[in-house]
N, C-alpha and C positions, 0 to 999 in steps of 0.2 A: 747655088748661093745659100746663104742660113737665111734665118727667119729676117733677123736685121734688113740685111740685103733686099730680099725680097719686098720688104715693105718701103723702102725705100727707091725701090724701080717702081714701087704701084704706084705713090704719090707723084712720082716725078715725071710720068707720062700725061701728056698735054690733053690726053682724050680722057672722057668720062664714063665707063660702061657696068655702072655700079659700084656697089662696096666691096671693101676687102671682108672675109669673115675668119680671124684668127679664133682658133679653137683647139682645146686642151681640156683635162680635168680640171679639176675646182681644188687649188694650191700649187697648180703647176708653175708658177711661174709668170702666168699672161702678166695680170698688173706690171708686175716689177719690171718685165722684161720692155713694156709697151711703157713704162715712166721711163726707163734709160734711154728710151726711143724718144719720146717728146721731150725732156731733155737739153738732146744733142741737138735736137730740127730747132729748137729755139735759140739754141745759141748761135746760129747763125740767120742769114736774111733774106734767105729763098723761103720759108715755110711760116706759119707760125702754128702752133699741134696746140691741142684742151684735151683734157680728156675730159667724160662726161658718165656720172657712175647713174645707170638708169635706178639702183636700189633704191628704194623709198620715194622715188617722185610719182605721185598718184593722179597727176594733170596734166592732161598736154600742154594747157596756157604755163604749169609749172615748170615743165620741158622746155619750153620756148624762153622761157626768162634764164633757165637756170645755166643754157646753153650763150643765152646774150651777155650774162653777167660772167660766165665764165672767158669770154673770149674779148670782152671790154676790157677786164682786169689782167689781161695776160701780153698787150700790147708795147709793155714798156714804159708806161707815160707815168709810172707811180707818182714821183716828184711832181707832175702838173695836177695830178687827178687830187692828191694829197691837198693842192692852193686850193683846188674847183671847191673841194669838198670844204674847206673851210670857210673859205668866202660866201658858200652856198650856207656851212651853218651860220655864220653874222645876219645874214641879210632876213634870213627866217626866225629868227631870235628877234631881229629885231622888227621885223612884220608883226610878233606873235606879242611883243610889248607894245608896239604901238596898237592894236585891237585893244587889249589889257585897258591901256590908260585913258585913248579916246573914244572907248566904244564902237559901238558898229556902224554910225553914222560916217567915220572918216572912211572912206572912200577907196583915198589911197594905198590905205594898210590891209584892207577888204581887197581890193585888187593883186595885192601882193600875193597876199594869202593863199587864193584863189590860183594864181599862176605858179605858186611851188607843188602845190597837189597833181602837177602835170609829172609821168614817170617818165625820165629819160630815156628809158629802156622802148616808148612808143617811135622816140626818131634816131635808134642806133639798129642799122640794116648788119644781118651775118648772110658775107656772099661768099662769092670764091676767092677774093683779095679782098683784106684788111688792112690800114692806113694802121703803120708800128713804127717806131723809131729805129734805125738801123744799128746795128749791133758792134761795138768794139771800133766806132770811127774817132780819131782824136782832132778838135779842134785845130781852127791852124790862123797862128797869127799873122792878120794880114800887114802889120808894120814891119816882119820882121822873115815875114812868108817862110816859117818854120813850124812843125806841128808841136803843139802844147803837150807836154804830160800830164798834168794834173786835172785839165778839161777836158770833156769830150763836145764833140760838134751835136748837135741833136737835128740830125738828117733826119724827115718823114719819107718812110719807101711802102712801096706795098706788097705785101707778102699773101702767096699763097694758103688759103685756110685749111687745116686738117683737123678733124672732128673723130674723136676716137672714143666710141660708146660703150660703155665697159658694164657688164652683171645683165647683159641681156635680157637673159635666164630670169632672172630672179626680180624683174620688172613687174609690178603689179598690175600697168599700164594694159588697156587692151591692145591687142597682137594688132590688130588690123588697122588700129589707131595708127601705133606705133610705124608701123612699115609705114603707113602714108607719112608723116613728119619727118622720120630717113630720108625716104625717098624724095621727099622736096628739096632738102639737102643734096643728096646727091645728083638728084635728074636736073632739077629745076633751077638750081643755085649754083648747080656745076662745083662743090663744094667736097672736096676727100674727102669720104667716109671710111672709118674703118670698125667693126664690130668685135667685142671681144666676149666671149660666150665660150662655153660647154656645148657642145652642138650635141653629144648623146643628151644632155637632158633637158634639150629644147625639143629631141623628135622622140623623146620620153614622153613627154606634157604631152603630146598630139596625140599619142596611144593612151594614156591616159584622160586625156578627154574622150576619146571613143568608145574609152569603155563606160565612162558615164553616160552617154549619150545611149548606147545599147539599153543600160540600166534602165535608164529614163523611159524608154520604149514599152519595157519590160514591168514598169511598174505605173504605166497609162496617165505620165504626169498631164494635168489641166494644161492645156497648149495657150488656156485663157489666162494663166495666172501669170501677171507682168511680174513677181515677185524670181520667176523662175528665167535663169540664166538665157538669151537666145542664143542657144545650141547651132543656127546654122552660120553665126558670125565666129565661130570658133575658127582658131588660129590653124594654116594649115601648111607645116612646112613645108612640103616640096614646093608647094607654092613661093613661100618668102626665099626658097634660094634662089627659084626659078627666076623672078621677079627683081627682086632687090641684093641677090650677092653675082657679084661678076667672076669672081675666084675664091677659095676657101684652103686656107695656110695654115696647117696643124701645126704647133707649137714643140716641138721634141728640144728641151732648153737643155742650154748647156751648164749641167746639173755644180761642177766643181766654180764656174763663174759665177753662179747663182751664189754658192755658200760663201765662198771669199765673201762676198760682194754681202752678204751678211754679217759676216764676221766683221770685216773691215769698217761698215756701219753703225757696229754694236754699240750703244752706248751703255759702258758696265755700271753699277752696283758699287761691286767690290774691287777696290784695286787690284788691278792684274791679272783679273778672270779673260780680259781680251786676249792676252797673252798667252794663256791655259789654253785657250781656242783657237791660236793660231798654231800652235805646238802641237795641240792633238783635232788638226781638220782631217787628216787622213783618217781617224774613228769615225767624224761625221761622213764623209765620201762611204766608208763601207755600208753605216749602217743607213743610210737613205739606199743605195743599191739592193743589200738585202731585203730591205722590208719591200722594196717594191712596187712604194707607192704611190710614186709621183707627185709629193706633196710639202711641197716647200714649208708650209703650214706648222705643221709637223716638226720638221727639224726645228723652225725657230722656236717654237713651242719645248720643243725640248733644250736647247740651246738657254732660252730665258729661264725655266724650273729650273734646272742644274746649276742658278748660279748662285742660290742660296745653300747648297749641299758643299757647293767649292770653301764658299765662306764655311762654312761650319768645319769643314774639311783641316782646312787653316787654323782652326781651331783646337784641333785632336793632338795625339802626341805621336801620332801614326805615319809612314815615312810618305812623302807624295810620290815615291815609285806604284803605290798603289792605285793610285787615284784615276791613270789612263782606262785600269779595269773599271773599276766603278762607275765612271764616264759612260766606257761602252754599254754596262748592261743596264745602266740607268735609261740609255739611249735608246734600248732594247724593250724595257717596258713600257714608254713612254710610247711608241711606236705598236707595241701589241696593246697597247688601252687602246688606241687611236684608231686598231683594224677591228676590237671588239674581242680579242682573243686572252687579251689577258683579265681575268675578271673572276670575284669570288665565286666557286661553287661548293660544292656537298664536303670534300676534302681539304678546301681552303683554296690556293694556290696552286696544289702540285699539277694539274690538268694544264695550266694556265704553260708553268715552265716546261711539263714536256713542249709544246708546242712551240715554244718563244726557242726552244733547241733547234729544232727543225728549222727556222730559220734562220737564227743570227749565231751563226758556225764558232763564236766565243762565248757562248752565253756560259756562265758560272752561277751556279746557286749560291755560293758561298757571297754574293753580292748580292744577294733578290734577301736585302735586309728586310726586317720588321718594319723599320721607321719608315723605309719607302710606300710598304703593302699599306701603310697606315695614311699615306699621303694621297696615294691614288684611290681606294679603292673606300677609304673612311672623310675623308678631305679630311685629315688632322695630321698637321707637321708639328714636327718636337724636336727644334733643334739639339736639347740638351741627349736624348735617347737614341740619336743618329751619332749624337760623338758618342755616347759610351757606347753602343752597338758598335763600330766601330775600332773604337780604341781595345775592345773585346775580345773583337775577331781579329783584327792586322795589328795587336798589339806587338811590340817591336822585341825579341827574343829567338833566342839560337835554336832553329829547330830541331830535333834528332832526323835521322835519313827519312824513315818512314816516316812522321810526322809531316816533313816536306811534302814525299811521292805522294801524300794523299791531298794535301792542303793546295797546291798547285795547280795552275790551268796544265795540261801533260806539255805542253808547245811553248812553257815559261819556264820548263826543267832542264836540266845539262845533264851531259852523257852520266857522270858519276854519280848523280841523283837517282838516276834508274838502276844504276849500278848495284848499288850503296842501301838505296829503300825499298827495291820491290820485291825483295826477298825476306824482310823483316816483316813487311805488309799481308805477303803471302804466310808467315808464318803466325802472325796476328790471325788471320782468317781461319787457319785452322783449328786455331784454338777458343773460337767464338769471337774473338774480343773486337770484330766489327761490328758497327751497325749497318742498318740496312741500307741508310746511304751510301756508306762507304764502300758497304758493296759492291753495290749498282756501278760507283764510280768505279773500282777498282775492276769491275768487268769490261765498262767501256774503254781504261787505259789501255788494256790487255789488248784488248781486239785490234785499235789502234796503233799500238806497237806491231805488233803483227800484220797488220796490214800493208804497213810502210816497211814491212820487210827486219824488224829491228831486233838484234838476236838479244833473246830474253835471257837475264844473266841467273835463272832458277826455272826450273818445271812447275808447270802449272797442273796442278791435280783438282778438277772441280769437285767432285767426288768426295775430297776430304773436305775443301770450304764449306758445301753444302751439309756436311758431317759437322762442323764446328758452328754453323748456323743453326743447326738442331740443337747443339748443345745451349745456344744462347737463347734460343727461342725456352727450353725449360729452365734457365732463372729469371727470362721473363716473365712467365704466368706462375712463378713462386713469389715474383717479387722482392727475386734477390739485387737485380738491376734493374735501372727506372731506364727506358728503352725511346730514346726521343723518338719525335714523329718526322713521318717522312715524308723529305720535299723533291726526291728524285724519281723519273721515271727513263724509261729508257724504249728503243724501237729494236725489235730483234735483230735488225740490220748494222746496229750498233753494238753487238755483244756477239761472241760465240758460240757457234752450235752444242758444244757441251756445257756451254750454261744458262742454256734455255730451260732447266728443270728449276735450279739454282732460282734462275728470277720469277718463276710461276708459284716457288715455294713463297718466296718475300710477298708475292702479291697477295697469295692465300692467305699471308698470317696477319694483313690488314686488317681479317674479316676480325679475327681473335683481338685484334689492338684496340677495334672500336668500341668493345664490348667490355674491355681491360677494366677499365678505370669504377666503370659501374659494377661489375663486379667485386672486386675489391672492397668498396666502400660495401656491398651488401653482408661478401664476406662480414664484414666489421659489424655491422649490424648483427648478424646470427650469432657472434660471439661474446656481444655484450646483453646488460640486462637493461640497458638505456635505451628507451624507444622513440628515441629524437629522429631518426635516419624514416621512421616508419613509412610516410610521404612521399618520400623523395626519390622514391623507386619506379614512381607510377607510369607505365606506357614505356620504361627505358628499354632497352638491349642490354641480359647480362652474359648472353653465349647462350652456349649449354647447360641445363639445368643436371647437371653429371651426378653421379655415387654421391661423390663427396659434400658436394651442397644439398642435396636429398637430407643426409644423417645429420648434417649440421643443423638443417630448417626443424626437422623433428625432434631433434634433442631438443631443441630451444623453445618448442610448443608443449613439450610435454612438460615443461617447468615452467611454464607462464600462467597468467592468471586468467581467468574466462575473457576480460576484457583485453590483454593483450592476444590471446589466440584468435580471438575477431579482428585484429589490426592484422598478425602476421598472414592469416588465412584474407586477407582483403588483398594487404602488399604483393601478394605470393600471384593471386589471382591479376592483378590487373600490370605484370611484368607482361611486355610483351614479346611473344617467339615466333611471332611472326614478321620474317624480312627476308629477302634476297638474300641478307649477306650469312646466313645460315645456312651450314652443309646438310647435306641429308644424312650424314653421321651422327649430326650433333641432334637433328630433328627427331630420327628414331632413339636416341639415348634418353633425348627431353622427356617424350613420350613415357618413355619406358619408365624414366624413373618418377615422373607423376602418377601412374598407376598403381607403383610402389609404397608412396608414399597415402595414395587415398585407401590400399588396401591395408595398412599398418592405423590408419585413424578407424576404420569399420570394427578391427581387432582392438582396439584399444580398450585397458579396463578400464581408465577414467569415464568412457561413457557408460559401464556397468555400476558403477557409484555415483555416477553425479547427472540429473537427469539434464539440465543446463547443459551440462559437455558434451552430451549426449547430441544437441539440439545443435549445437556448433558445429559438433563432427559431421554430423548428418548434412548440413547447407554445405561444409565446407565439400563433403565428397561430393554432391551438386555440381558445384562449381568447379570439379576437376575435371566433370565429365562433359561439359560445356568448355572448356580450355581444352581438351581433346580434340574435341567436335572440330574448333573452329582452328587448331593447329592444322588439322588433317586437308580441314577442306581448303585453307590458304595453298599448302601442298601437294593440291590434285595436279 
């Protein structure tokens, strides 16, 4: 039997031998699944179901109300309760005017008073049947002994009580309270109960109180001090199963009724987004499967974010063939924020997408937009910078072959596309003019093609790519090409054994990218006579301190004025070359050409003319010998 079932044979057995304990993760499903369940038992006249959310009730007398007003109110009788309640406001109004105008001497009004201050809630009993109005019966006239349409008969029957206790868990309530107030329900009152809870992190709490309780030992808490929790009233599940659960029904819900049953409920926004959801539910199907999580939560969570990107979407001039993509990897990060994996570190993002690869077997970078990185990870959405992001990247034009083979998911391409592009791509590679992404990509189509057996309409020579990525890497560090930054990683398992040198190269010249832009700008500095840049070097990464910046730094000191030789010998001094991402190539070159450089200021004739220069050189070779020191011993 499903869950459904199951909980419907519990209630309907005449004996009472405990609760049911329905147990799941925390968005799996329980609520939703146990509201379609009460429901349907109300719509007919065997049962009548409450459910009852233990979260935030901090009192048992609050419990006991919350449970009497929930199951008074759920009888049927609205239309009578609706008169009660009015009639009951006149009669108090008009108690509270007549005190008002005759004072406290009238008696009568004094007695009134006096008898509304009584709560109904002291003479309304919750037992195993409650007195409801019977469900869907139609009046029947007796002149004409035919049933009425448009009236119904208002039969009192008595129905069965079901009490269904929901966020167990997360009850503030004490534990031992608790189970005795259940358990008068169910033992005493003979009364359904059904609980709805996380049962790991209900026998979580109990390992966790033990460990406080060790703690507690451990740190000789005053046994006197009433302020301190009493440790031997602590809640102890095996006890509360033993006790108060009679069977325990894990929840494995049926994941594609759950989303329908979502979707179908949506109340959209934007016109037509319902319809966007019913078209692409099989993207929600995958990506709840992939991620793994069992967390209805989740998808609606994503489901509601995505309906403002739809709207903006509608907005763009971009075709909606795109869009089912965007959907999915939207759906993609929304689900790695959610497990903790997708999130800013040291490189931005790229960490984040290898891993969002590894699980959601469509993921695309060319979708992991800016304006999204900016929504999750900054909370600032920008509808205007999603459409032009967009209209950017999927702007609507005739691609060339290669342009396609590389812009494409490889599983969105036709036979001729591979035909047609990966020989043009290949021959782009050779000659430098990929970047590094495109690399990465165009390693993993490869291998993929070949995996699936797919004969490749050109030979693959890594040897030359890796040849032509050389050559691109030196008008990077000329700064002949501005060389974007890279958002691709990849797993060896995903690329070919002959281009596993290929990808260890791209990794390595990370180290060079990071260090790029500071360089550069230093460049710029040693070349001008402007000492605006002087600052702005302090603590950074410029690489290698190589030949060529050596003769540059010394040209430039030897033409400066005693006061700027004190700024460049400061700036010079407080660059840092100390980091991981420096080769021991680059370390011993640094090296080398610092003691060049402090052995050309010792020679220098400016300090034989000028005793001030003299005094500068003198600190400054100081200070190279201390920048030595402490390069060396970061590098032991």
């Amino acid at each position: 039997m499903n869950t459904v079932d199951e909980i419907r044979a519990f209630i309907s057995q005449k004996e009472n031998n405990g609760a049911l304990l329905l147990t799941g993760k925390w968005g799996c499903g329980k609520t939703f699944l146990v509201n379609q369940v009460i429901n349907k038992l109300n719509q007919g006249n065997d049962f009548i179901a409450v459910s009852i959310s233990l979260f935030g009730i901090d009192s048992i007398e609050l419990l006991h109300n919350e449970i009497k007003n929930k199951v008074f109110f759920s009888r049927g009788f609205e239309e009578t309760q609706k008169k009660s309640k009015n009639i009951f406001s006149r009669i108090r109004n008009f108690s509270v005017n007549a005190t008002d105008i005759l004072g406290e001497s009238f008696s009568i009004a004094k007695s009134i008073n006096k008898a509304l201050t009584i709560r109904w809630q002291d003479y309304f009993n919750v037992g195993q049947y409650i007195c409801c109005y019977r469900k869907n019966t139609k009046m029947t006239d007796h002149t004409t002994n035919k049933k009425c349409c448009n009236k119904k008969e208002k039969i009192v029957i008595k129905k069965r009580l079901v009490l269904f206790f929901d966020d167990f868990e997360r009850s503030k309530l004490d534990r031992i309270e608790l189970m005795g107030v259940i358990n008068e329900y169910s033992e005493n009152r003979k009364v359904k109960v059904i609980i709805i809870a996380d049962e790991e992190k209900i026998a979580r709490k109990k390992t966790d109180e033990n460990n406080i309780e060790s703690n507690r030992e451990n740190d000789n808490v005053n046994d006197n001090d009433t302020s301190i929790i009493n440790y031997e009233n602590y809640f102890n599940y095996s006890e509360f199963k033993e006790k108060l659960i009679s069977r325990t029904l894990k929840i494995e819900p049926d994941y594609t009724a759950v989303i329908d049953s979502i979707i179908n409920s949506y109340d959209e926004t934007v016109i037509g987004y319902k319809d966007f959801l019913i078209v692409n539910k099989d993207i929600i199907y995958q990506l709840y499967i992939e991620s793994d999580s069992d967390n209805f939560r989740s998808v609606k969570s994503f489901i509601i974010d995505y309906e403002r990107l739809h709207d903006a979407w509608k907005n763009s001039n971009v075709s909606s063939e795109n869009e089912p993509n965007m959907f999915y990897n939207f759906g993609a990060i929304t689900f790695g924020v959610k497990m903790g994996i997708y999130k800013k570190e040291e490189y931005g993002v790229l960490s984040s997408a290898s891993k969002l690869t590894k699980i959601f077997v469509k993921w695309n970078s060319i979708y992991n937009l800016k304006a999204c990185q900016d929504w999750f990870l900054n909370n600032v959405w920008n509808k205007e910078n999603f459409i032009s992001e967009i209209n950017q990247t999927f702007k609507v034009q005739s691609y060339t072959a290669d342009e396609k083979f590389m812009l494409f998911n490889l599983w969105n391409l036709e036979q001729k596309d591979v035909e047609n592009g990966l020989p043009k791509v290949i021959e782009n590679a050779y000659k430098g003019k990929l970047t590094r992404d495109q690399l990465i990509d165009l390693m993993q189509k490869i291998h993929s093609l070949k995996k699936f057996t797919v004969s490749l309409p050109c030979n693959i020579d890594y040897t030359k790519i890796e040849n032509g990525f050389e050559i691109r890497k030196k008008e990077i560090l000329d700064y002949k090409i501005n060389e974007p930054k890279r958002y691709t990683f990849t797993e060896k398992s995903q690329i070919d054994k002959e281009a596993y040198s290929l990808y260890e190269n791209i990794e390595n010249f990370d180290i060079t990218m990071n260090t790029l832009e500071s360089k550069k700008e230093f460049k710029k500095y040693l070349e001008t006579t402007n000492d605006k840049y002087a600052y702005s070097f302090r603590y950074k990464l410029i690489g290698c301190f190589d030949k060529n910046l050596m003769e540059m730094f010394y040209k430039r000191y030897l033409q400066s004025s005693n006061a700027i030789k004190r700024e460049m010998r400061d700036t010079l001094v407080d660059i840092s070359f100390c980091d991981n991402k420096y080769s021991e190539h680059d370390v011993t070159e640094t090296i080398a050409n610092l003691k060049e450089l402090q052995s050309r200021l010792n020679d220098s004739e400016q300090s034989k003319n000028d005793y001030i220069t003299a005094g500068i050189n003198k600190s400054f070779c100081d200070k190279i010998d201390s920048k030595i020191l402490e390069i060396k011993q970061y590098y032991k």
